[in-house]
N, C-alpha and C positions, 0 to 999 in steps of 0.2 A: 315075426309078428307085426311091426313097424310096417313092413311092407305091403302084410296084407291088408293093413288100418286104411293105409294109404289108395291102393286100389279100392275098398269099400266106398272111401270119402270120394272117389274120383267119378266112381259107377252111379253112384247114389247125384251126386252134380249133373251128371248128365242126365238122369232120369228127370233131375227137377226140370232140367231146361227145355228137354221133352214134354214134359207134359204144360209146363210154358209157352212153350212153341205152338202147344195144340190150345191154349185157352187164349191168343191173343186176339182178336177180335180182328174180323176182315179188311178195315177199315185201317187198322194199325198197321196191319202188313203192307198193303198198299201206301199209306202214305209214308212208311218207313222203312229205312234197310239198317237201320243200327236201334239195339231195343237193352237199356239198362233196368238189370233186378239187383235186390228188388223194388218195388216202387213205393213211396211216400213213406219212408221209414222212422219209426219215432226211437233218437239215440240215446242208449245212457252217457254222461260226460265222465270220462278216462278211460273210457273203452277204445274197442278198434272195431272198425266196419271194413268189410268186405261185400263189392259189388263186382255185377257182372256184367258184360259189355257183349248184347250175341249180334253176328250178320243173321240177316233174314232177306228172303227174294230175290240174293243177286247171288254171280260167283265172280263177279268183277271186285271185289274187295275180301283179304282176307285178313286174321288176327293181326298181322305184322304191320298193316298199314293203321292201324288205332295206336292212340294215347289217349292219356287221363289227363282232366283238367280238375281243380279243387279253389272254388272262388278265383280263377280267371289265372292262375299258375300251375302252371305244368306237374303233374307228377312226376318225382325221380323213377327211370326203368327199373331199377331193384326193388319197388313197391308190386310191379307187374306180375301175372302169373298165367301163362296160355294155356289153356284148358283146351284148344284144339285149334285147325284155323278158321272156324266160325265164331269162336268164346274167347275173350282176354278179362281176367280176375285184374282187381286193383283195392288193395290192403290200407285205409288209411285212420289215423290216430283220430277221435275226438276231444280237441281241446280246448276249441272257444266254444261260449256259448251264443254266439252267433249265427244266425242261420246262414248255410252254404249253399251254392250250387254245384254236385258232383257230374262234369261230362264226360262222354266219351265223344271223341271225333276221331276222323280222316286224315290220313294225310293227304296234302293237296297233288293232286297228279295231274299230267298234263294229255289228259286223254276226252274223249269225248265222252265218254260217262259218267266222267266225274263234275263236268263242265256243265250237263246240262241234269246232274241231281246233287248237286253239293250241299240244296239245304236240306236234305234228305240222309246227310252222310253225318247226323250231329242225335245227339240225347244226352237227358243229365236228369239227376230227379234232384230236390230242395232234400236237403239233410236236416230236422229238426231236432234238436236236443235238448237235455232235461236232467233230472235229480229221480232220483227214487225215492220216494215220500217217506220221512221218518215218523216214529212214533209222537204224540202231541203229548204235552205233560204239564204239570200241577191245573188239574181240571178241579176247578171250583164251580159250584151252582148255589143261587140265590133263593130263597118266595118271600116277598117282600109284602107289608100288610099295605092294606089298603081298607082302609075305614076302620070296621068289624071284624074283618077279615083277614085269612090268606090270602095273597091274589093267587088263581092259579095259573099263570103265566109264568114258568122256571125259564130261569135265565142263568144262563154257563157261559164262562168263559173258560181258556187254555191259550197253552203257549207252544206255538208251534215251533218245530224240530228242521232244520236243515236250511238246503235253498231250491229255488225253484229258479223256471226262467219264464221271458212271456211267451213262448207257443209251447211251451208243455207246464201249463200251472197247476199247481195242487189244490183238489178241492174237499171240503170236511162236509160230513154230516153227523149231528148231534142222535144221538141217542137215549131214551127213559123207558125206564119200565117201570112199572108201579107193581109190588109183590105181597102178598102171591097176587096170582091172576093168571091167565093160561092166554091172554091175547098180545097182539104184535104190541112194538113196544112203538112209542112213540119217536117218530123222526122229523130232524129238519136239516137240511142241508141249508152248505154257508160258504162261501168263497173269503172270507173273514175266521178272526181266532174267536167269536164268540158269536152266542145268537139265545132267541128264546122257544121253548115249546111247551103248547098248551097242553096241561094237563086236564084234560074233558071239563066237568063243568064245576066242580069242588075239589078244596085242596085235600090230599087223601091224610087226611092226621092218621098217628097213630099207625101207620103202616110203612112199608120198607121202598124204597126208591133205590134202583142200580141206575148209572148213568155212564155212556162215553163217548168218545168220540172215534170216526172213521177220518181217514185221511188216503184220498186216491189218486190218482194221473194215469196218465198212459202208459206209464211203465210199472203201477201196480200200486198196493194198497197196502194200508196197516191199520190198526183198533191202539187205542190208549188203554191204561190201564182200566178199569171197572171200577166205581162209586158207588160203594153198596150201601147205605146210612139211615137211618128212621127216619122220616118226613119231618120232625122236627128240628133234626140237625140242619137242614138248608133254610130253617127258617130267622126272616130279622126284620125284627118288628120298630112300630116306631119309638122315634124319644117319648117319654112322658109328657102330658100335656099338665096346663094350668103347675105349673113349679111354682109356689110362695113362700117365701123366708119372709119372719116374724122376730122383734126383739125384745126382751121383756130388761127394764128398768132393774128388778131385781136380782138376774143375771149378766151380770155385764163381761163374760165371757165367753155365753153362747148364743147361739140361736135355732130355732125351728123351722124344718122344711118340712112342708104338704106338698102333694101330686096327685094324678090320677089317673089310670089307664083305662083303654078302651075294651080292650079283649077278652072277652069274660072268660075266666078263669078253668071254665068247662072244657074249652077247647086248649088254651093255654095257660099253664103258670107261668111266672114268671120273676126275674133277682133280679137287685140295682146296684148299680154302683154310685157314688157321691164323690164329687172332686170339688176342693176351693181356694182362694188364695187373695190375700191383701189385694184390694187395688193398684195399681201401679205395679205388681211385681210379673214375673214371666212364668216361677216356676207354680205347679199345682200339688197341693196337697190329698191326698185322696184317702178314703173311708176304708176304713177294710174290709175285704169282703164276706168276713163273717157277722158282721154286725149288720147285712141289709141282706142275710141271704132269703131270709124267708119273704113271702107274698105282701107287703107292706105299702102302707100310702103316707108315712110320714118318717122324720127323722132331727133327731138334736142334736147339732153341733154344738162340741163345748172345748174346753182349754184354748179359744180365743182370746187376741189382745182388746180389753176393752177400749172403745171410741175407734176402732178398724173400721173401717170399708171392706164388706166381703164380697168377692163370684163368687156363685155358686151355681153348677151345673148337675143333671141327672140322668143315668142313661139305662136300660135295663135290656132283658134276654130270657132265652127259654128256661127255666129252673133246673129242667133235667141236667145234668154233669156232664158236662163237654158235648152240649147240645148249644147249638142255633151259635147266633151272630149279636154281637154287641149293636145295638143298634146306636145310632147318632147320640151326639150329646144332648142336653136340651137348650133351649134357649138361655144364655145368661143372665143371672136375678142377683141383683147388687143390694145390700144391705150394710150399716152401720152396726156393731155391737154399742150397748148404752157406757155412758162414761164411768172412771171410778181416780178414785184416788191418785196420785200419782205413784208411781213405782220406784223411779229415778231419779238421780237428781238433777239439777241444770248442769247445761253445759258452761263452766265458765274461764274466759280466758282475759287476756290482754294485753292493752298499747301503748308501750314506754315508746313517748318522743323528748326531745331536750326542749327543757322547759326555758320561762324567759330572762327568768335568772341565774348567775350563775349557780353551780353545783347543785342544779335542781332539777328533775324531771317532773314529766308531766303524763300521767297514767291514767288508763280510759280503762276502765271496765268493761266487759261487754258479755253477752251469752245468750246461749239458744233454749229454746223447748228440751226439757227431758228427753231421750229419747224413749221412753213409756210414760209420756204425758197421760194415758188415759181420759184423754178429753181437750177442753182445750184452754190451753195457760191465757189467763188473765191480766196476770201480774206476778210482778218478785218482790222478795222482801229480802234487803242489802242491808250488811251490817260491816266495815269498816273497824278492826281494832290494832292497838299500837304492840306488837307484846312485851314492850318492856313499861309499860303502863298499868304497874299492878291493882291502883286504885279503883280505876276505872273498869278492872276486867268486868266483863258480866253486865255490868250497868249500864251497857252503853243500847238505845234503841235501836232497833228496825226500822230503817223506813222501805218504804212500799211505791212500787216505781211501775208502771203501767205496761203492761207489754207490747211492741213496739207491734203495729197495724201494717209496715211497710216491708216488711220482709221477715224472713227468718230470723235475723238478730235483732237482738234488740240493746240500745245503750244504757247504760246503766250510772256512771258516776262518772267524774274525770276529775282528780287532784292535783294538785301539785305539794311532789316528794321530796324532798332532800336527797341531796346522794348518800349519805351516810345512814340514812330513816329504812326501816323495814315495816312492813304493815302487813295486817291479814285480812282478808276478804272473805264473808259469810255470805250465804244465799241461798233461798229457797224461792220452789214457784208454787202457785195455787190456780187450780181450776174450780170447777163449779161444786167439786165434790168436797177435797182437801186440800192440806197443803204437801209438798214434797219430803224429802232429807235433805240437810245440807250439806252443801260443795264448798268448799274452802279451799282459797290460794293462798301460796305466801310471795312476796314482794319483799325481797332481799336486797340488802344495802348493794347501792354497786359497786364497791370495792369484794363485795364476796361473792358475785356471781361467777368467777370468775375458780372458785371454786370447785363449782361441780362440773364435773369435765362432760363432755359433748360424746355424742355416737363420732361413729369412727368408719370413715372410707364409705360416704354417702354418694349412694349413684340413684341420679333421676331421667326418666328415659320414656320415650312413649313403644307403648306395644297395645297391639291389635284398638285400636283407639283409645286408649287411656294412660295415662299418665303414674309410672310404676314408682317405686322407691326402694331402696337395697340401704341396708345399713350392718353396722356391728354395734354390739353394746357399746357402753364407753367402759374405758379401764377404769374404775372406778370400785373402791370396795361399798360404799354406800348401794345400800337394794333399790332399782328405780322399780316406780309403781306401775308407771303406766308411757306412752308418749304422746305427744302431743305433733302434728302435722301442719303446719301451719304454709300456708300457699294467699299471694295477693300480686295484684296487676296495680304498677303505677298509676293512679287517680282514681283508682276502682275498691272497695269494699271488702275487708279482709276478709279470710277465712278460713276454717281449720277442720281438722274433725280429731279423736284422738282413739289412740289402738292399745291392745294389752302388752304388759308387761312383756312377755315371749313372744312378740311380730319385731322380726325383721327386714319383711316383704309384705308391700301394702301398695293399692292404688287408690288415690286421691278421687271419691267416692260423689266430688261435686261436678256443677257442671263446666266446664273448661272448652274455651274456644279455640278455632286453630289459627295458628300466625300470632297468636298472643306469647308475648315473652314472661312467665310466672318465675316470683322470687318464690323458691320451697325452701322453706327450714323444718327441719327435726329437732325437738326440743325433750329432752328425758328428762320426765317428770320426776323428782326423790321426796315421796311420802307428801305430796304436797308445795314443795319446792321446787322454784325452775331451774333446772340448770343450764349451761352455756348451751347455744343452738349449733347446729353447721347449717349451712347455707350452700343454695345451688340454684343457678339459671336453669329454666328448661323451656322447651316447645312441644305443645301437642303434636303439634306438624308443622312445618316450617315451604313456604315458599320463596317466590321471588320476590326480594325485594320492590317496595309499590313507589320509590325515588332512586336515581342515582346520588351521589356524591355531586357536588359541585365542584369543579376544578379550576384554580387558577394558579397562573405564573406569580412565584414569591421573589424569583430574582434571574434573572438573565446572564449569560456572560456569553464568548465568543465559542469556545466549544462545549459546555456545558449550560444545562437549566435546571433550577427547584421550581417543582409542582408542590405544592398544596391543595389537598381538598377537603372539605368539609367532612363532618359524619354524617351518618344516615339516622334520623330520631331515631328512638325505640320502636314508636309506632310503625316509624314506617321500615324497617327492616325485616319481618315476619321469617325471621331467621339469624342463625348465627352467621355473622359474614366471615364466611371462612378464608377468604385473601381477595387482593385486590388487584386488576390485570390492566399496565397503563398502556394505554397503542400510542402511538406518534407517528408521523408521517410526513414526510417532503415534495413526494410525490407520487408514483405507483408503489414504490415497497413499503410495506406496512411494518413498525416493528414493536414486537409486545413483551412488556417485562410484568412479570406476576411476584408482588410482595407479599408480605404477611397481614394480615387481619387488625392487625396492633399499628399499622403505619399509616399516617394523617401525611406525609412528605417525602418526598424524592427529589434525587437529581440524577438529568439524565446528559450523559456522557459520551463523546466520542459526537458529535454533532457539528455541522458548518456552519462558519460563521458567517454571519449579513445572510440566513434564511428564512423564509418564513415555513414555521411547523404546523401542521394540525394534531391537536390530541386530545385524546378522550378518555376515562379510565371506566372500568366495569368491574361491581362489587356482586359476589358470587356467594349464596346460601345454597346447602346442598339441595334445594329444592328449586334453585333457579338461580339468574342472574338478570342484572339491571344496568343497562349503558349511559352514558352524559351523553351530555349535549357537547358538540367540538369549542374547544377553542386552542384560540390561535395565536403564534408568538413569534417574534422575531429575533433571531441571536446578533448580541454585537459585532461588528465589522473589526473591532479590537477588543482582545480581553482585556479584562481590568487591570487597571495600573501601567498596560501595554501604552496608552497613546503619554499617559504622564511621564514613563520613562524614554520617550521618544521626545518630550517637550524637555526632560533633565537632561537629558542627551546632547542635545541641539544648544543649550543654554550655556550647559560645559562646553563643548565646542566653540561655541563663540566669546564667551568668555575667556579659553584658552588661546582662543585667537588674538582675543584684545589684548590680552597680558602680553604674549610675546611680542605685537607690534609696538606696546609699550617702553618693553624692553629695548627691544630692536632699534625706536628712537631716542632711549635713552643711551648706551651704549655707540650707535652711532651716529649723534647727535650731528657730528661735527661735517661728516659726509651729507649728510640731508639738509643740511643747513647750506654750504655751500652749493649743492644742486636745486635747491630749490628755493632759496634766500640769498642767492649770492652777495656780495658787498660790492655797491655802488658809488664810486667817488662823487662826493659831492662838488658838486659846479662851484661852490659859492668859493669852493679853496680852492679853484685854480688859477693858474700863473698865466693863461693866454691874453689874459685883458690887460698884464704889461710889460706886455713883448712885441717886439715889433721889428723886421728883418735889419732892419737899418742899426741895430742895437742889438748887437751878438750877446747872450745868454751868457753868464756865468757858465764856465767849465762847473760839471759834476764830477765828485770823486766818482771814476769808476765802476763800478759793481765787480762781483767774483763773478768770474765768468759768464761777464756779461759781451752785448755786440756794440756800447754806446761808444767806442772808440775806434771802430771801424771809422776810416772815410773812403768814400764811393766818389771815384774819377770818370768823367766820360775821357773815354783814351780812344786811340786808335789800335785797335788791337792788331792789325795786319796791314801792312802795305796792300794796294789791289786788291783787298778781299773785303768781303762785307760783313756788317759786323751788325747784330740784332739790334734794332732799335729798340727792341724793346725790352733786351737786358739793359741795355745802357739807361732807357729812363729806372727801369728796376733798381739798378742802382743806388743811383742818384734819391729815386723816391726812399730804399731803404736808411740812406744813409743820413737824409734829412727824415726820416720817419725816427730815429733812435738818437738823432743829436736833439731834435726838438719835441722828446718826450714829454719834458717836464714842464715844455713853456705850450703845450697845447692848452686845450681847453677844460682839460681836467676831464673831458668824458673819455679822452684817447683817441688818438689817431689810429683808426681803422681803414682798412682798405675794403674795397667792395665785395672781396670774397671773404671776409672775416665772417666770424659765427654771430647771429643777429644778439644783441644787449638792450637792457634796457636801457629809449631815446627819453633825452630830455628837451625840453621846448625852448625854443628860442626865442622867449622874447625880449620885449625893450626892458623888461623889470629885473633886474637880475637876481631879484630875491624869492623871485616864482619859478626858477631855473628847476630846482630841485624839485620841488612839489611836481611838474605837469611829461605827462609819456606820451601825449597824442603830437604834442605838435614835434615837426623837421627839427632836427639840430644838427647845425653845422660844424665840421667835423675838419680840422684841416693839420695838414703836416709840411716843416720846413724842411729843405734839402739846402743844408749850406755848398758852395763850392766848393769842389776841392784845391787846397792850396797849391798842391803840387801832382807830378803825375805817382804813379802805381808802382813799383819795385822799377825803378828807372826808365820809363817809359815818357814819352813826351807829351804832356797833355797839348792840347787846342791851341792851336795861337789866340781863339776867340776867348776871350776870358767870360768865366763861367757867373752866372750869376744865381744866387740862391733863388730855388724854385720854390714858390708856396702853392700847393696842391691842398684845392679847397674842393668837399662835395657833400650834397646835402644827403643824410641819410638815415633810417629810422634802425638800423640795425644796430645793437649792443654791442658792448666793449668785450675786444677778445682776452681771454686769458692769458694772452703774449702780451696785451698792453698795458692790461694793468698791473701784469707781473713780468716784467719785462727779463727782471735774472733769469729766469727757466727757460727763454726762448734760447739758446743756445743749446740746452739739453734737446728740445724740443725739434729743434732745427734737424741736428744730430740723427734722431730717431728717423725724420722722417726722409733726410739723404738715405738711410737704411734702409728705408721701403721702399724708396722709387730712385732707380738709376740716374746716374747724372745725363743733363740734356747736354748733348751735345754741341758745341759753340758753330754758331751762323759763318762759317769761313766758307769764302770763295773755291779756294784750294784747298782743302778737309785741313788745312795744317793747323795745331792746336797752338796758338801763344802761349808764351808763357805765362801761368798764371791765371789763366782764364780758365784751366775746368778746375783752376781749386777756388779761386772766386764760385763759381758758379756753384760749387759744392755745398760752399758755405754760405751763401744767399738762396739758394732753390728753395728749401722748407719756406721762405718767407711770403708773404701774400702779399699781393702789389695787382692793378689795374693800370691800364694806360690814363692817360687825361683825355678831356677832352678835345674832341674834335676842332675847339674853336683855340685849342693852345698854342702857344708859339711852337717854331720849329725846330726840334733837336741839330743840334752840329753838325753839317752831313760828315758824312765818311768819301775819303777819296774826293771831293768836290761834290758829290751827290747828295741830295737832300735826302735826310731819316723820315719819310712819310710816315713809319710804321712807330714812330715817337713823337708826340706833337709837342709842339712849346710849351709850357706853363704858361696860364693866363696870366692878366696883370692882378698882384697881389690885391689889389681894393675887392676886387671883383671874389673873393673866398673868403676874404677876414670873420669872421663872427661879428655878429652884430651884441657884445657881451659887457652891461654896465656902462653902454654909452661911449665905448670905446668905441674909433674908427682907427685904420691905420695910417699914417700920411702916405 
């Protein structure tokens, strides 16, 4: 069965292409070899098309050499289908609604047929695509008056069903018939969802109207449902004209509406409706509709509040029962009802501030309009009693207080209460008709306010623009009456309003600004008594702060700083500041610490010292934030108490210094004294000024080991051999240097290599000797002869005579001289550091006795004389050049007290 589907569809293809082939126009075959069907095709969109691709006029190309292109991309081969080798099918999806071009082409060959008809070897046709037009729905039609009339111009709208695209659009034509009647029905077409058509030349009252809509394109049509309805049902006539509300004095809680319609009643009847509502308010109260059903031109509103402001609007329609159209409202007409009595009574509250004495406050009365003033309040009448004032109860007057012209409240008394004092407060208001009931406060000692406990777990919050309140009763066995809401803004004008006994949840029903910060208390009223409030900040809405903080440095240190910054007014915060974010900065790294809302001060830590910082802080309300202006600070190069414990430091130090050097000369007084004060023999006791060679000296006892009893011989120490002159004068100088210790001049005989001492002056005054260190002082020593020779030795045939060895010089007294016992200790030491010299012998032979002399005179210091001295004893007959003579004594004496030598 399949198969033989298949050869039908196959037989039947070819017949179409056939008889294709024979309608294609002469013109087409000539100018083409490749022809796609079929042509200009309008698509539905999710479908699939199938086209066909024939050769015609040649047999140089067959099906194998074609493919399909779809918008300028290849068709895949497995879309293909070869109907023979003049036909190739090609199967493809429609999914955009875009329009395409579908070809068929060639492959390119390299032949001369193809070279010179290749633009002949191309075709494709435009694919357009589109919806299938649904049905239209909720079709409405109008006839709207005009004057006196129906107009008969019917106007329908619908809503159309589906989608379309732009080259296959859907188009509507409206349809009416007017019934009975046997003639076509009235049409208008519309490329739109609504439109109008005339119904001939009068509205058909009273007769039956079908109406609907067509919907078509190129891929087909469809009809809406049918509106089959009386001519009255599409009709909507106008609002009522001339509307007047009237108020009458002896009513003062209604009023009278008149109107008038135009459409006489032949052709139409017609019902109203009535809506109205206080001035200022949104919602509308409306009439019922059995009380205006019938044909009417007037109407009395009643159970209004007297002295209201009314709208009032009227609208009407066909009478018949679910006929016609509401027609528009009418124009609004405002009206007042006349005034009456009051209904209410005042509002009355008040304002404990501490007064100016002690234990006393100061209480302001205050209150509003009734709120069923019925007219308008004039005045109050305030009555003020004590209740423990039995005398007085009842007797006491009214006075009569003016009602305040400047706003809604108006002042009323202000006293001054004791704290221990309770009072009652009476009041009434009156307008032009009566007077009110009285309101009555009580003002409780303040020791008992304290008494009546407060609502409980008050939350104040803004939602959808207004300003809410959440509470709990209070625990309290006493029944409260009513509360009292009480809300005011720093500098500004307090104000309240008060709710029933059973509200929990209330919003604050005045006008409130945003960015304003409002103190709300809750106060539970008991029968007339206030009792304790709870209190809460709020915000209508909260932004950015409109100041920052001011910030500055409170104190400095080396790795730490306190910040300090100001508050932000109440004004200018327009929000809770919910924490505060300090920046600081040294250079590119920025670093920020964020505190709590409660903190005026910080220190910030971990910082270098001798830098300079920038910092700034920023105070944050959930609805913004606000930054300073920078400032800037420098940390110290030492922390505090750093540099004074560097100056206590320093001060111990040197004071422990001083101590010890104190010590140190205290303790070793005796060494610093001799080093640096030594002891100087004074001139004025010495023995040189009467001594004279010619008058040998008193023998000295001895000293302990001392050298003053050495004598120094010039000998001849060796036959033929040469003997040092200048031990020999050493000698002799030694030994006259230590015989004539004590008869020198008192400063000591030194020799030229001695250690310099302090010189004293030589002058003619012998009593200025001591006193002067600049001038020369002459310094000399005696060499007696020796009497005999040296451990048996032959001295001189020349006989010796005592040398006085005089020289001028500024150098101080050595410590061998003035302490002459220690020079043989001394001596001792320093044969121990330096080898003995060797003796001047011709033939190396040692004398006897000559290297222990020599041993025991080497440490001693000695110089030659001079040049112009006599001449030593020669040796062997040869003169001692290298020891001169001793001068003649005149020529060295000191010149000391006037003394000369003979």
């Amino acid at each position: 069965m399949f198969v033989v589907i298949m050869v039908c569809a196959r037989v039947l293809q070819l017949l179409a292409l056939a008889c294709l082939g024979s309608a294609l126009p002469a013109r087409v075959e000539a100018d083409y070899y490749l022809m796609v069907v079929p042509q200009s095709p309008v698509l539905e969109m999710g479908t699939n098309f199938t086209a066909t691709c024939v050769i015609i006029n040649t047999s140089e190309v067959t099906a194998d050499d074609l493919y399909w292109t779809l918008a300028g991309t290849t068709v895949p081969k497995e879309q293909y289908t070869k109907i023979n080798g003049s036909a190739l099918n090609v199967t493809v999806p429609i999914t955009s609604e875009k329009t395409e071009w579908l070809m068929c082409k060639c492959k390119k060959k390299n032949t001369l047929f193809f070279i010179h008809n290749e633009g002949k070897l191309i075709h494709g046709i435009d694919l357009k695509k589109g919806y299938v037009p649904e049905k239209p729905e909720n079709l409405s039609c109008v006839a709207v008056q005009q004057k006196q009339y129906i107009s008969t111009n019917f106007s329908c709208e619908w809503q159309t069903v589906g989608r379309q695209t732009a080259t296959v659009p859907t188009s509507y034509i409206l349809y009416t018939a007017v019934l009975p009647g046997s003639g076509q029905p009235y049409k208008e077409p519309t490329q739109k969802n609504n439109t109008q058509v005339k119904l001939g030349d009068t509205f058909p009252h009273y007769m039956t109207l079908e109406v609907w809509v067509e919907a078509h394109n190129k891929l087909g049509k469809i009809e809406s449902e049918h509106l089959k309805e009386d001519s009255g049902w599409f009709v909507k006539t106008d609002p009522p004209s001339d509307v007047k509300v009237f108020s009458e004095n002896s009513f003062p809680t209604s009023l009278l509406i008149n109107w008038t319609h135009l459409i006489p009643t032949i052709r139409l009847k017609l019902t109203y409706r009535i809506r109205y509502r206080q001035n200022g308010t949104q919602n509308w109260t409306d009439v019922p509709l059995g009380d205006t059903a019938s044909n009417i031109k007037s109407f009395r509103l009643q159970d209004l509040q007297p002295y209201q402001e009314y709208e009032i609007q009227v609208s009407c329609k066909n009478s018949r029962e679910g006929h016609g159209y509401w027609s528009d409202w009418s124009t609004i007409v405002t009206k007042r009802t006349p005034e009456a009595r009051p209904t209410s009574k005042p509002d009355l509250w008040r304002v404990i501030a501490e007064g100016d004495r002690k234990n006393e406050r100061r209480v302001k009365f205050i209150c509003k309009d009734p709120v069923l003033a019925n007219g308008r309040i004039v005045s109050f009448d305030v009555k003020i009693q004590d209740p423990k004032d039995k005398v007085r109860n009842g007797s006491l007057e009214w006075k009569n207080i003016p009602r305040s012209s400047q706003g809604k409240i108006t002042d009323l008394k202000q006293i001054d209460l004791a704290d221990q004092k309770s009072v009652r407060v009476y009041i009434n208001a009156t307008n032009s008709v009566g007077k009110s009931d009285e309101a009555s406060l009580f003002i409780l000692a303040k020791a008992r306010e304290s008494e009546l406990a407060p609502v409980e777990e008050l939350k104040v919050f803004p939602h959808r623009g207004q300003l809410w309140l959440e509470w709990k009763p209070p625990n309290s066995t006493k029944l409260v009456s009513e509360y009292v809401v009480e809300w005011w803004v720093e500098g500004a004008q307090i104000d309240w309003q008060k709710e029933k006994r059973n509200t929990t949840r209330t919003a604050i029903k005045g006008h409130l600004d945003k960015f304003v910060c409002y103190n709300v208390s809750v106060y539970p009223i008991y029968n007339g008594w206030i009792g304790k409030p709870a209190r809460k900040e709020a915000y209508l809405e909260q932004g950015a702060p409109l100041e920052a903080p001011i910030v500055r440095l409170h104190k400095a240190g080396r790795n730490q700083a306190t910040l300090n910054w100001t508050e932000i007014s109440r004004g200018s915060r327009r929000g809770f500041i919910t924490n505060y974010t300090i920046f600081y900065t040294s250079g590119t790294e920025v670093h920020n610490i964020t505190v709590p809302a409660n903190t005026a001060s910080y220190t910030l830590t971990s910082l270098s010292g001798n830098t300079k910082y920038d910092t700034w802080i920023k105070a944050s309300t959930i609805g913004g934030s606000k930054i300073s202006f920078n400032h800037s600070f420098t940390t110290l190069r030492y922390a505090q108490g750093e540099m004074e414990l560097i100056v206590v430091g320093v001060s111990l130090g040197f004071l422990f210094i001083v101590v010890m050097t104190m010590l140190l000369c205290v303790y070793k007084k005796d060494v610093l004294k001799e080093n640096f004060w030594p002891q100087i023999p004074d001139p004025g006791e010495s023995t040189i000024g009467n001594w004279s060679p010619d008058y040998p000296l008193k023998a000295e006892t001895p000293r302990e080991n001392g050298l003053l009893g050495i004598s120094v011989l010039d000998v001849d120490v060796c036959d033929g051999k040469c003997v040092f002159e200048e031990d020999k004068a050493s000698l002799s100088l030694k030994k006259g240097k230590y015989l004539s210790e004590e008869h020198s001049s008192g400063i000591g005989g030194s020799s030229c290599m001695s250690s310099p001492r302090q010189s004293v002056s030589d002058s003619d005054e012998g009593g200025d000797m001591a006193d002067t260190t600049a001038s020369t002082v002459q310094y000399s020593s005696v060499v007696p002869a020796a009497p005999s020779g040296y451990k048996g030795q032959t001295p001189n045939s020349q006989p010796q005579q005592a040398l006085f060895s005089r020289s001028e010089s500024t150098q101080p007294l050595l410590d061998c001289e003035e302490n002459p016992d220690v020079l043989q200790q001394e001596g001792s030491r320093q044969s121990q550091r330096s080898p003995p010299r060797p003796p001047r012998c011709t033939d190396g032979a040692d004398p006897a006795g000559i290297a222990e002399q020599q041993e025991l005179l080497e440490p001693l210091d000695f110089c030659p004389l001079g040049e112009d001295s006599e001449q030593a004893t020669p040796v062997d007959g040869q003169a001692a050049d290298w020891l001169p003579a001793p001068p003649p004594l005149s020529s060295y004496m000191p010149q000391l007290g006037g003394y000369r030598p003979q």
